[in-house]
N, CA, C and O atoms as a GROMACS GRO file, in nm:
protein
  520
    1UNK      N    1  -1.700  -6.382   6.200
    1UNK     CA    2  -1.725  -6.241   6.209
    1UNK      C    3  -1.876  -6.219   6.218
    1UNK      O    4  -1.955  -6.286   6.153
    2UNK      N    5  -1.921  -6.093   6.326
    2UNK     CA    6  -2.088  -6.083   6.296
    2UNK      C    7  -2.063  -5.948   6.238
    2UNK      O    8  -1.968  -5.886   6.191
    3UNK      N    9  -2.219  -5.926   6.270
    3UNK     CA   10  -2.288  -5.816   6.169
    3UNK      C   11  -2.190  -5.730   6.230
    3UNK      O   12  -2.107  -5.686   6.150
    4UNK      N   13  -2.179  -5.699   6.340
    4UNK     CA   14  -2.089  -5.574   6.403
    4UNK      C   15  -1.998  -5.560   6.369
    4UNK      O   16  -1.963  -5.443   6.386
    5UNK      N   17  -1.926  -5.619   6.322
    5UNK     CA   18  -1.792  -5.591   6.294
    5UNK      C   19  -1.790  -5.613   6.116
    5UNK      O   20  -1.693  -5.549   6.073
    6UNK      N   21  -1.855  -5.672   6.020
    6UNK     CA   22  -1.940  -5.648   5.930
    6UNK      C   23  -1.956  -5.505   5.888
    6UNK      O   24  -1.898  -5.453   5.793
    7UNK      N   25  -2.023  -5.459   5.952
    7UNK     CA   26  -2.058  -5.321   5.954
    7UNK      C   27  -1.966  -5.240   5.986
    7UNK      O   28  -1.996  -5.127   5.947
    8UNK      N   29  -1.847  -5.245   6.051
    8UNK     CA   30  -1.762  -5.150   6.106
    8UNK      C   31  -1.694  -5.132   5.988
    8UNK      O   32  -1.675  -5.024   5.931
    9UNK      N   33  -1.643  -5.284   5.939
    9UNK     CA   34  -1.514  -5.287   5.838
    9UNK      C   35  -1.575  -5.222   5.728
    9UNK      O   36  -1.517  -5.125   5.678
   10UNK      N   37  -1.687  -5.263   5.681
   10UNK     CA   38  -1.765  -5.222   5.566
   10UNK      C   39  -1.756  -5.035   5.583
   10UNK      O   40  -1.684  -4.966   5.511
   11UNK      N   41  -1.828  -4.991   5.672
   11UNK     CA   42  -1.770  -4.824   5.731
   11UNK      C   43  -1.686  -4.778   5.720
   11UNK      O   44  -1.677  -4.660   5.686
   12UNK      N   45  -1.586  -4.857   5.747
   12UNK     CA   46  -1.457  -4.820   5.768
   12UNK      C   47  -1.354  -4.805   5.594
   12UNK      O   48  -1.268  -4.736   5.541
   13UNK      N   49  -1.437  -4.918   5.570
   13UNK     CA   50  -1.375  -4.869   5.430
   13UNK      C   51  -1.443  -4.809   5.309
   13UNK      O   52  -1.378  -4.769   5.212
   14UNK      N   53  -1.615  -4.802   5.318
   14UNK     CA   54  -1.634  -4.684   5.266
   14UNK      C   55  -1.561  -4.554   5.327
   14UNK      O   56  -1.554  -4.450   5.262
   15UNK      N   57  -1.512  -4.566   5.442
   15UNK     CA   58  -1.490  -4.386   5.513
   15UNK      C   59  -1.348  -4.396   5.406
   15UNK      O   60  -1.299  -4.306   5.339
   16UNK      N   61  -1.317  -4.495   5.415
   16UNK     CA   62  -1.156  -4.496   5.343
   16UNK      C   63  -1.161  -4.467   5.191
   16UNK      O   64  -1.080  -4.391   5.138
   17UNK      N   65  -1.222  -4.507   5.149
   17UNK     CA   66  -1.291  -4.480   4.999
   17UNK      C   67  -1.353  -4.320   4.948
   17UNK      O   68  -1.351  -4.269   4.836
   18UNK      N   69  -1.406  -4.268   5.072
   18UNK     CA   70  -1.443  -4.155   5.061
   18UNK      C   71  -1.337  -4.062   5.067
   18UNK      O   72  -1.309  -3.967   4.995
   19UNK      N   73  -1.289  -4.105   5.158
   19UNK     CA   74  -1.158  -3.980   5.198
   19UNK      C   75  -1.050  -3.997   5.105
   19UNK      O   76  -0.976  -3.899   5.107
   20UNK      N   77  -1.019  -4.079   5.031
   20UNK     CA   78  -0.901  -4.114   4.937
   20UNK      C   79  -0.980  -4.038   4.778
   20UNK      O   80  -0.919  -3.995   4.680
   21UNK      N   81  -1.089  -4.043   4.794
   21UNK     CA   82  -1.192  -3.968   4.689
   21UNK      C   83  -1.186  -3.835   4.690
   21UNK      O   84  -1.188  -3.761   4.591
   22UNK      N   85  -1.175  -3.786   4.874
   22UNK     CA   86  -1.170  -3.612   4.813
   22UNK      C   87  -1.061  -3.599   4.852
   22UNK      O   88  -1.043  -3.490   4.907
   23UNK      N   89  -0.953  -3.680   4.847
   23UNK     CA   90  -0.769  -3.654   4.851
   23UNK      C   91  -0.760  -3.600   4.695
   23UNK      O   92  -0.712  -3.495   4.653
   24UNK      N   93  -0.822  -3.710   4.624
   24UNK     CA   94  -0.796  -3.743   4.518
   24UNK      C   95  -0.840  -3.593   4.419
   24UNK      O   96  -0.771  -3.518   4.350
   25UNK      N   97  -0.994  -3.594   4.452
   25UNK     CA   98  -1.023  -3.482   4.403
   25UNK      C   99  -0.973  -3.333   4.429
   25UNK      O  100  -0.984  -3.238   4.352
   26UNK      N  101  -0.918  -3.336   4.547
   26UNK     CA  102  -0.838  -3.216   4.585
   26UNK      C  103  -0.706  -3.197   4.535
   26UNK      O  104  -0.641  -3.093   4.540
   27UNK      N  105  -0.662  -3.335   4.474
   27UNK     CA  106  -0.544  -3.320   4.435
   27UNK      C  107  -0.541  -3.269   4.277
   27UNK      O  108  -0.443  -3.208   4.233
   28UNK      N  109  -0.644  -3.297   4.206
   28UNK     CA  110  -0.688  -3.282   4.106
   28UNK      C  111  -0.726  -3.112   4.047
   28UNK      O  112  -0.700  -3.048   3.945
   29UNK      N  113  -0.786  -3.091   4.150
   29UNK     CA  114  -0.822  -2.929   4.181
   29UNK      C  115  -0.720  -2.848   4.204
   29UNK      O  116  -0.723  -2.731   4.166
   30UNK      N  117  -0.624  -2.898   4.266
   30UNK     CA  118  -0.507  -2.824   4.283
   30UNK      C  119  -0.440  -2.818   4.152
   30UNK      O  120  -0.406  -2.706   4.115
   31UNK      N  121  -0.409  -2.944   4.053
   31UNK     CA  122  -0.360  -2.942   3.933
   31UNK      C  123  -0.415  -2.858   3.878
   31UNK      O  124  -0.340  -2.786   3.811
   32UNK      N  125  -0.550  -2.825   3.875
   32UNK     CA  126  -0.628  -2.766   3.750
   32UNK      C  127  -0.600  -2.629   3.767
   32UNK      O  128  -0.550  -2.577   3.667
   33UNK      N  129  -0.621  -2.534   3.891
   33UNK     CA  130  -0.594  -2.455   3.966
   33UNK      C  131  -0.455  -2.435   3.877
   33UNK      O  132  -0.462  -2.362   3.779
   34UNK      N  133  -0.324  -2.502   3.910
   34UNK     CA  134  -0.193  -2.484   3.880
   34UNK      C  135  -0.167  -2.439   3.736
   34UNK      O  136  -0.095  -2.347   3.698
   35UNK      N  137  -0.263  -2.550   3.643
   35UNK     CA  138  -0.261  -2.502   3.518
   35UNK      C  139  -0.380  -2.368   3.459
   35UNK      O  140  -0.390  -2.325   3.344
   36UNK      N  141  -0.435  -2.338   3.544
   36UNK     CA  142  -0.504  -2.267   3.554
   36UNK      C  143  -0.419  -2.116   3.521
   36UNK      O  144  -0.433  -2.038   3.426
   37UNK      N  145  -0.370  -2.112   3.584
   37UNK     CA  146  -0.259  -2.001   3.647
   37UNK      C  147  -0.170  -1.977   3.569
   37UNK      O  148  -0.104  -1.874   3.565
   38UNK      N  149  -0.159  -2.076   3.496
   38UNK     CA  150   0.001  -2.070   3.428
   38UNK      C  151  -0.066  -2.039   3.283
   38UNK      O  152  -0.017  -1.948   3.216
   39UNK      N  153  -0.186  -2.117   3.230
   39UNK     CA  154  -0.278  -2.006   3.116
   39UNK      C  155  -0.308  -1.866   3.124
   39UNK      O  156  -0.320  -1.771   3.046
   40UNK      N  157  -0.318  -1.892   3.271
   40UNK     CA  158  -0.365  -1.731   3.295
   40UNK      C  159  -0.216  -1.603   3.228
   40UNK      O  160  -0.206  -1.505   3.154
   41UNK      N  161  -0.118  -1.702   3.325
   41UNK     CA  162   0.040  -1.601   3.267
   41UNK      C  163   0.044  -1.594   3.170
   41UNK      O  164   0.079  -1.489   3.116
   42UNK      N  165   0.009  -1.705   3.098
   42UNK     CA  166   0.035  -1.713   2.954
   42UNK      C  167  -0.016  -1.588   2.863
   42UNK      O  168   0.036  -1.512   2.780
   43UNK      N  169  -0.130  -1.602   2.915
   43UNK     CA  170  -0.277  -1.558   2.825
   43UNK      C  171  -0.192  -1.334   2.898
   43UNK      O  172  -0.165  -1.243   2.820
   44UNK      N  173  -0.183  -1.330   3.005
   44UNK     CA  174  -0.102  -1.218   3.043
   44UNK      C  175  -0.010  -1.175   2.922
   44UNK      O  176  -0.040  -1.102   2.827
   45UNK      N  177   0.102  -1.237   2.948
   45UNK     CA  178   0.215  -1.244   2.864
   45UNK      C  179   0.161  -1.214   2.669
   45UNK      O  180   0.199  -1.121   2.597
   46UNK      N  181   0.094  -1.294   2.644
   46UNK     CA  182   0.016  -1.249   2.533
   46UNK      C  183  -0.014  -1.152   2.473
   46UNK      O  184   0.016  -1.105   2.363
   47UNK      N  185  -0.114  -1.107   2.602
   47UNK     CA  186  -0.218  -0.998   2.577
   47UNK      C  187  -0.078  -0.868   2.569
   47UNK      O  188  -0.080  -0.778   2.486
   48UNK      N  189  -0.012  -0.878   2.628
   48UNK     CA  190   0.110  -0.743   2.650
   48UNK      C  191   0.184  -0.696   2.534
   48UNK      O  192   0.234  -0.586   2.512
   49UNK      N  193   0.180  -0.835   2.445
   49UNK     CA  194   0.249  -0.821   2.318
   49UNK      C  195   0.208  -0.818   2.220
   49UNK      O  196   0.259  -0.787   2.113
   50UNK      N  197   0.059  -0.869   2.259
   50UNK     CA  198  -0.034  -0.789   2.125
   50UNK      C  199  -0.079  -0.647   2.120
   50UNK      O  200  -0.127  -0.581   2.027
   51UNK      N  201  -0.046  -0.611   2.270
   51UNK     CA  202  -0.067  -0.454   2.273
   51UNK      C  203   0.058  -0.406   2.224
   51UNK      O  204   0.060  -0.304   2.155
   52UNK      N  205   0.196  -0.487   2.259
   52UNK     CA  206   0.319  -0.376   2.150
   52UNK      C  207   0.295  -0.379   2.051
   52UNK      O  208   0.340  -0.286   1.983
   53UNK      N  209   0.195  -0.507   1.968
   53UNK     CA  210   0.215  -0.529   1.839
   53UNK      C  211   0.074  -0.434   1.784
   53UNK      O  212   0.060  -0.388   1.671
   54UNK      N  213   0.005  -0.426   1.868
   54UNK     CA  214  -0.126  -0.307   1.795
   54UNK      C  215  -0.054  -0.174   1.850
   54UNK      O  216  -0.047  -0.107   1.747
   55UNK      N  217   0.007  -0.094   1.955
   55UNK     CA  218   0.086  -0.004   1.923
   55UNK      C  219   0.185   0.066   1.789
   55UNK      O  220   0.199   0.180   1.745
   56UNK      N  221   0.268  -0.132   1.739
   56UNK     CA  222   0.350  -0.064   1.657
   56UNK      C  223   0.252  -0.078   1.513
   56UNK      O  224   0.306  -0.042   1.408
   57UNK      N  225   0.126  -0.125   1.507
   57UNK     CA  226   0.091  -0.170   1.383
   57UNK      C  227   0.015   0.017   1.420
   57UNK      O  228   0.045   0.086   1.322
   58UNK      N  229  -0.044   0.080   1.498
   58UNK     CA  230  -0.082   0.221   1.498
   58UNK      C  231   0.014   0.286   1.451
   58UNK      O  232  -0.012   0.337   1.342
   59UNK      N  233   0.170   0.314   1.512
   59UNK     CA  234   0.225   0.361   1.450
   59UNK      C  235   0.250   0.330   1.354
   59UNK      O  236   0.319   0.430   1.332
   60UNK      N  237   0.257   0.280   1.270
   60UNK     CA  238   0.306   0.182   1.115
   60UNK      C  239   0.169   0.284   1.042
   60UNK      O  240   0.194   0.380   0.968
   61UNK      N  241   0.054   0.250   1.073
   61UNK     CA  242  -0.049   0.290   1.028
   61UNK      C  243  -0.059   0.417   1.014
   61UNK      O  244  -0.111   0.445   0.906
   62UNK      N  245  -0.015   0.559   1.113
   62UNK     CA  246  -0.031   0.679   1.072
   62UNK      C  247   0.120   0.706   0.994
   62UNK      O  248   0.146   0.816   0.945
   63UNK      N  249   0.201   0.608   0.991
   63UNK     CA  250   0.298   0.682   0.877
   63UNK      C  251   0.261   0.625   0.747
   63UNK      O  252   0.335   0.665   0.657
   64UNK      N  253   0.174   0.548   0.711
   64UNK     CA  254   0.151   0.520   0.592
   64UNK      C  255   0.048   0.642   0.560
   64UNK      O  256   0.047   0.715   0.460
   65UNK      N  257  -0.037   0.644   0.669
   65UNK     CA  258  -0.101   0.755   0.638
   65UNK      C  259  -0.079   0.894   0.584
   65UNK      O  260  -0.155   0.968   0.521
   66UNK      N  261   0.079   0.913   0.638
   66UNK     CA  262   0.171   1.042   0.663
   66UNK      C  263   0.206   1.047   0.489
   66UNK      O  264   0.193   1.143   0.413
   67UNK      N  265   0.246   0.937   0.464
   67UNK     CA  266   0.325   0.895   0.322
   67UNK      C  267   0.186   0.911   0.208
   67UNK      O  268   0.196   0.971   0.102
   68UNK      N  269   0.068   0.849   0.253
   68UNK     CA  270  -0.026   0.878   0.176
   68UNK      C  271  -0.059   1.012   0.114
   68UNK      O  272  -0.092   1.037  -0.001
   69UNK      N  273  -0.041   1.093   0.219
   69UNK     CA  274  -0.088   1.203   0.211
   69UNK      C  275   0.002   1.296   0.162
   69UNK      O  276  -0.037   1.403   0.116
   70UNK      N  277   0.138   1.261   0.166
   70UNK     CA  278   0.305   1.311   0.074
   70UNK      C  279   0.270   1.247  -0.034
   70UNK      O  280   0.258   1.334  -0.120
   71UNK      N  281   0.239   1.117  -0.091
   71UNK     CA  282   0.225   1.085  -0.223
   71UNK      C  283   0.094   1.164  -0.313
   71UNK      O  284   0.102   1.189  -0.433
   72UNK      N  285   0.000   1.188  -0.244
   72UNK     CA  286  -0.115   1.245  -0.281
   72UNK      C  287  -0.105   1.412  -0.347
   72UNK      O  288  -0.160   1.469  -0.442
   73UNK      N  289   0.010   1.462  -0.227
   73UNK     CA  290   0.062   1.596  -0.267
   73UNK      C  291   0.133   1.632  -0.396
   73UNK      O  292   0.128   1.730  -0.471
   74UNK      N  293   0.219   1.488  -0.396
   74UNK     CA  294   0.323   1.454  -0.485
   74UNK      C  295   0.223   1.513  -0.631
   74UNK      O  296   0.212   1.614  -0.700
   75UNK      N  297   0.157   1.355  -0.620
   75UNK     CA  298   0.082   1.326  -0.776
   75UNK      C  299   0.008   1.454  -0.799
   75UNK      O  300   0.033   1.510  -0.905
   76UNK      N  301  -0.101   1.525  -0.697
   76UNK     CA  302  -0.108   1.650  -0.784
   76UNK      C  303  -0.036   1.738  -0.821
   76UNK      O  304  -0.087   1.816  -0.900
   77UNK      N  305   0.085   1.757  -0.786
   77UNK     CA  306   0.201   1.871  -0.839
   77UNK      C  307   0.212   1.846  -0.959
   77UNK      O  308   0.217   1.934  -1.045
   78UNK      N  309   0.218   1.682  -0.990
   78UNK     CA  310   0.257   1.594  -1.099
   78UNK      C  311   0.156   1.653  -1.188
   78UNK      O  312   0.183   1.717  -1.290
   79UNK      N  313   0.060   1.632  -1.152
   79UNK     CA  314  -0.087   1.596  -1.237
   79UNK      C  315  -0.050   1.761  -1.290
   79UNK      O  316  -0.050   1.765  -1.413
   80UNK      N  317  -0.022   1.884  -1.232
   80UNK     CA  318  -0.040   2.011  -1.238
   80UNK      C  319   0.080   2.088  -1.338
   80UNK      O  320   0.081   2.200  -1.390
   81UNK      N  321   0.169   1.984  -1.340
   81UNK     CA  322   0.269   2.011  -1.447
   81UNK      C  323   0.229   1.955  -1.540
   81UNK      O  324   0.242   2.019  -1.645
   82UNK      N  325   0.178   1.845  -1.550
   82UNK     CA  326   0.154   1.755  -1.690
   82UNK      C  327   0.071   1.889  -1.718
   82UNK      O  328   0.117   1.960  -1.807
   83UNK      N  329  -0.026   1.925  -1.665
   83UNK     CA  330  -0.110   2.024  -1.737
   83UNK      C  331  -0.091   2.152  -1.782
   83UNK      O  332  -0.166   2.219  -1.854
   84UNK      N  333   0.038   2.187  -1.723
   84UNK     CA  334   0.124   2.289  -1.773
   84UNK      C  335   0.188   2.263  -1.926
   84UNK      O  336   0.184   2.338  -2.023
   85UNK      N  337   0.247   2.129  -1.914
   85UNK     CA  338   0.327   2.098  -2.031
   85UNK      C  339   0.223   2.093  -2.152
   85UNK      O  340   0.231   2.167  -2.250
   86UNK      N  341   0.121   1.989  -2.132
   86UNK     CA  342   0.029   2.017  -2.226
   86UNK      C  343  -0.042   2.155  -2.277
   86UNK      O  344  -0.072   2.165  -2.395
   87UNK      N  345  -0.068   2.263  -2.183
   87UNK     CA  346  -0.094   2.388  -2.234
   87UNK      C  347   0.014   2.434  -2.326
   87UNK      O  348  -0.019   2.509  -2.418
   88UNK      N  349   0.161   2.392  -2.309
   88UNK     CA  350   0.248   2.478  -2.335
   88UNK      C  351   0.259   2.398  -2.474
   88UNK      O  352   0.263   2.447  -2.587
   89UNK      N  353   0.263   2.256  -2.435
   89UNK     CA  354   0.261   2.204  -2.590
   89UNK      C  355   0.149   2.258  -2.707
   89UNK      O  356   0.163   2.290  -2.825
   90UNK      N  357   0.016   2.253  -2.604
   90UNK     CA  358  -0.094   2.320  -2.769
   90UNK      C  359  -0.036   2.462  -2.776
   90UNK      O  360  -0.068   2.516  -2.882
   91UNK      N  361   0.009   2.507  -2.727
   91UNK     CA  362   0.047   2.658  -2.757
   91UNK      C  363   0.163   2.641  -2.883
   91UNK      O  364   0.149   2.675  -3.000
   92UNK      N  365   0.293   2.570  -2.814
   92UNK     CA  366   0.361   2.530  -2.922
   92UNK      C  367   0.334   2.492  -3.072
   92UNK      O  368   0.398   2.536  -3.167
   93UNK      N  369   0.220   2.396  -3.078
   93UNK     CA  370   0.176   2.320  -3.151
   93UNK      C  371   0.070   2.419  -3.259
   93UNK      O  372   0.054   2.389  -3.377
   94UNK      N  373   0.018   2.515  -3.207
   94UNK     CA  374  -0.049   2.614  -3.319
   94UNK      C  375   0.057   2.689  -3.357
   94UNK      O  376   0.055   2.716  -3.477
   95UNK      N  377   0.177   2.745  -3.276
   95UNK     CA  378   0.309   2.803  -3.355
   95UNK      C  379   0.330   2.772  -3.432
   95UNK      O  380   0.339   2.852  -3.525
   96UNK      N  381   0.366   2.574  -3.462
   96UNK     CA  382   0.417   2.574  -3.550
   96UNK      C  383   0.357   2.522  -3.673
   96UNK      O  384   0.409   2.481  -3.777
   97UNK      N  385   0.225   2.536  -3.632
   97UNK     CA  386   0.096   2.495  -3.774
   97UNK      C  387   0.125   2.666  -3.816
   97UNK      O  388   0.157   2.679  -3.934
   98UNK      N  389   0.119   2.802  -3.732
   98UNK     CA  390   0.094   2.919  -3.821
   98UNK      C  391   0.237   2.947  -3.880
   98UNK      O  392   0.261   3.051  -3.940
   99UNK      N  393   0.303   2.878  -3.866
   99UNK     CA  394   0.478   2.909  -3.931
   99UNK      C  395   0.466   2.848  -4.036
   99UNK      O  396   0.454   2.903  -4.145
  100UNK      N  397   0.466   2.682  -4.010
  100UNK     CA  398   0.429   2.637  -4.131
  100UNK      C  399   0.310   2.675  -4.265
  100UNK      O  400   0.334   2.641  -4.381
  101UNK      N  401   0.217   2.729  -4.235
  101UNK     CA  402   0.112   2.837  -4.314
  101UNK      C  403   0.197   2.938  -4.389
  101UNK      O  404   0.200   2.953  -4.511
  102UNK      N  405   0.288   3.027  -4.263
  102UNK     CA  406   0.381   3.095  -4.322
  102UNK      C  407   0.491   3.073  -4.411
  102UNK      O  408   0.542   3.155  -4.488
  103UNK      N  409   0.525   2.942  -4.391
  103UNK     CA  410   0.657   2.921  -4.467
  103UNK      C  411   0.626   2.907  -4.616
  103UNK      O  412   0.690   2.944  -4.714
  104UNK      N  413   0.486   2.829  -4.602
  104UNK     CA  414   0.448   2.756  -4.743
  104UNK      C  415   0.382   2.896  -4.795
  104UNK      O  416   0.395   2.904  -4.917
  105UNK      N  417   0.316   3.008  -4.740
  105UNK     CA  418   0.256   3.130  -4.847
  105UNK      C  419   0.416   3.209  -4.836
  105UNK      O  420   0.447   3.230  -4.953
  106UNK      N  421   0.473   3.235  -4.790
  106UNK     CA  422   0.615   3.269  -4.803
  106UNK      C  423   0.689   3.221  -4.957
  106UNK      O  424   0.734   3.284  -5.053
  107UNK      N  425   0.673   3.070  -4.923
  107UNK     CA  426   0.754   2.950  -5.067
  107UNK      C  427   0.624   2.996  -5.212
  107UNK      O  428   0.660   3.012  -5.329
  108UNK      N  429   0.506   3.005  -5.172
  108UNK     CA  430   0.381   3.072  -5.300
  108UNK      C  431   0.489   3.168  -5.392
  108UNK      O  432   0.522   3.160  -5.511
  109UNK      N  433   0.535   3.275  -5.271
  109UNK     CA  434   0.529   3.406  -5.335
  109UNK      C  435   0.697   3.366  -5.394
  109UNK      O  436   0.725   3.395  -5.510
  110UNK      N  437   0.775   3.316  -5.327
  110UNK     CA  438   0.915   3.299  -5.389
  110UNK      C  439   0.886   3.254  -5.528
  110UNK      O  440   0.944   3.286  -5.631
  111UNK      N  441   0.787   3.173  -5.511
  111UNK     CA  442   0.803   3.085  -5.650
  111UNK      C  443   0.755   3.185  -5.763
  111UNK      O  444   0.804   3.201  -5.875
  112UNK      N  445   0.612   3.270  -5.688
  112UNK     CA  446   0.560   3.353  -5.778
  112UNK      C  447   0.683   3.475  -5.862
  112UNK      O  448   0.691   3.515  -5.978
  113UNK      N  449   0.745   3.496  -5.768
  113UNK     CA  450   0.845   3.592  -5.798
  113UNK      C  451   0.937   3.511  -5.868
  113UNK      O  452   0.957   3.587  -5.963
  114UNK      N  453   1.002   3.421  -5.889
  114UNK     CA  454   1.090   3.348  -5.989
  114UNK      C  455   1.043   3.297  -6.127
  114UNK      O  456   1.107   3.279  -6.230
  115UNK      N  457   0.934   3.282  -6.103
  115UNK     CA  458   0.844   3.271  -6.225
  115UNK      C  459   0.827   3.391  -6.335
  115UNK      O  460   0.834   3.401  -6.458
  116UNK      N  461   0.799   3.488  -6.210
  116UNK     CA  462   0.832   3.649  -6.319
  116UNK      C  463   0.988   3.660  -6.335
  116UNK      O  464   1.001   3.719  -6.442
  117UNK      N  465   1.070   3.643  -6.301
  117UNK     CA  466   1.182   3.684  -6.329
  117UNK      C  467   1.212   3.597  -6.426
  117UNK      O  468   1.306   3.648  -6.486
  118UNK      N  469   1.187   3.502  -6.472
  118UNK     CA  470   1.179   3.380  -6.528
  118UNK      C  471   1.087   3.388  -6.701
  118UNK      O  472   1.104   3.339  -6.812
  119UNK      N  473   0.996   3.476  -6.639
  119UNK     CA  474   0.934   3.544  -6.760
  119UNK      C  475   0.989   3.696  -6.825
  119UNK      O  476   0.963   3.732  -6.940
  120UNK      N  477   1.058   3.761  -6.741
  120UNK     CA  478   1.122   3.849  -6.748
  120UNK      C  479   1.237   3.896  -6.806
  120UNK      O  480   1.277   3.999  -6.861
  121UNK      N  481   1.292   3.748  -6.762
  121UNK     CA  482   1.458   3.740  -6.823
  121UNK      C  483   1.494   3.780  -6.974
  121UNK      O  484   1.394   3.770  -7.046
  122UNK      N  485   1.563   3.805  -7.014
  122UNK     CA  486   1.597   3.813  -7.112
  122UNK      C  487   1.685   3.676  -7.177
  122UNK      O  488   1.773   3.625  -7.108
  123UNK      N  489   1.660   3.630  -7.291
  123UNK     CA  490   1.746   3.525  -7.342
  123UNK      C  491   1.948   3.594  -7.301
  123UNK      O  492   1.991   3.707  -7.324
  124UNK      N  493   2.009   3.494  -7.250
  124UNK     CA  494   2.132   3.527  -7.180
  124UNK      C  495   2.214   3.406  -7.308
  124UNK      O  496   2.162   3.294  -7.308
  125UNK      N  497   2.316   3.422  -7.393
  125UNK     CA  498   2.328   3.262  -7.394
  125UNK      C  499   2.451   3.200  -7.286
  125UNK      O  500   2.518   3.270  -7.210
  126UNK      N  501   2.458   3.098  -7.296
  126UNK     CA  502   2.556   3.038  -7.220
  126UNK      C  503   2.652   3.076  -7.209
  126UNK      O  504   2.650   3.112  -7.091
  127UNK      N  505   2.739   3.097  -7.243
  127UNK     CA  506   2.837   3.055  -7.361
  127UNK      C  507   2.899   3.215  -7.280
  127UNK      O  508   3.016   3.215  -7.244
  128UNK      N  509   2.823   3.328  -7.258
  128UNK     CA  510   2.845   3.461  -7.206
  128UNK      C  511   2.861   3.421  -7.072
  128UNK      O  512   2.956   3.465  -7.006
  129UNK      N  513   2.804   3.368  -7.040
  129UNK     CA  514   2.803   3.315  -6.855
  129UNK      C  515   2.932   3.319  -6.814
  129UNK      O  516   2.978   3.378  -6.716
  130UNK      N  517   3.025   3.202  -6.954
  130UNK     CA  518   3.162   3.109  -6.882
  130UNK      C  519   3.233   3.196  -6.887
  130UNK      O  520   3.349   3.183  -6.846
   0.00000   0.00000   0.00000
């Protein structure tokens, strides 16, 4: 063999080397491309259902809000009776300190008055009672 043909084959199969190189790489590109695409759907598909899922977490969110603001109503009604009951209890509660005042200068004077009658009495004897 000479240089000429040397040189051809040698050409010939770098050209072959080259071209099986950007087969290769094109085939490669095409894969990447393919999976490319199919992340992309993916990443689509995703994104769609994190928007139902931040939709329903908004709605979720203004009914807690809704409920917040019913419980809030709630507890001050609450809060507004307790403060009723307690007025009504100290009201109660000096009633029955000035009754009791009353009962016991009331029980003074009973006693005072049995005491005179008591001093008053006349000797009775028994014995007349039966």
């Amino acid at each position: 063999m000479g240089y000429k043909e040397i040189c051809c084959t040698l050409g010939t199969a770098l050209d072959n080397d080259f071209i099986q190189m950007r087969a290769d790489h094109a085939e490669l590109a095409q894969d990447l491309t393919e999976r490319i695409n199919g992340v992309a759907s993916r990443v689509k598909t995703l994104d769609g259902k994190v928007t139902k899922l931040d939709e329903r977490l908004t709605r979720v969110e203004d009914k807690v809000d809704r409920l917040e603001t019913k419980m809030d109503a709630k507890f001050e009604q609450v809060d507004a009776r307790f403060e009723q009951v307690d007025v009504r209890f100290d009201r109660l509660e000096s009633k029955v300190t000035d009754m009791q005042g009353s009962q016991l200068e009331m029980m003074e004077i009973l006693v005072a008055i049995q005491r005179k009658l008591d001093v008053d009495k006349p000797d009775i004897d028994k014995a007349d009672l039966n």
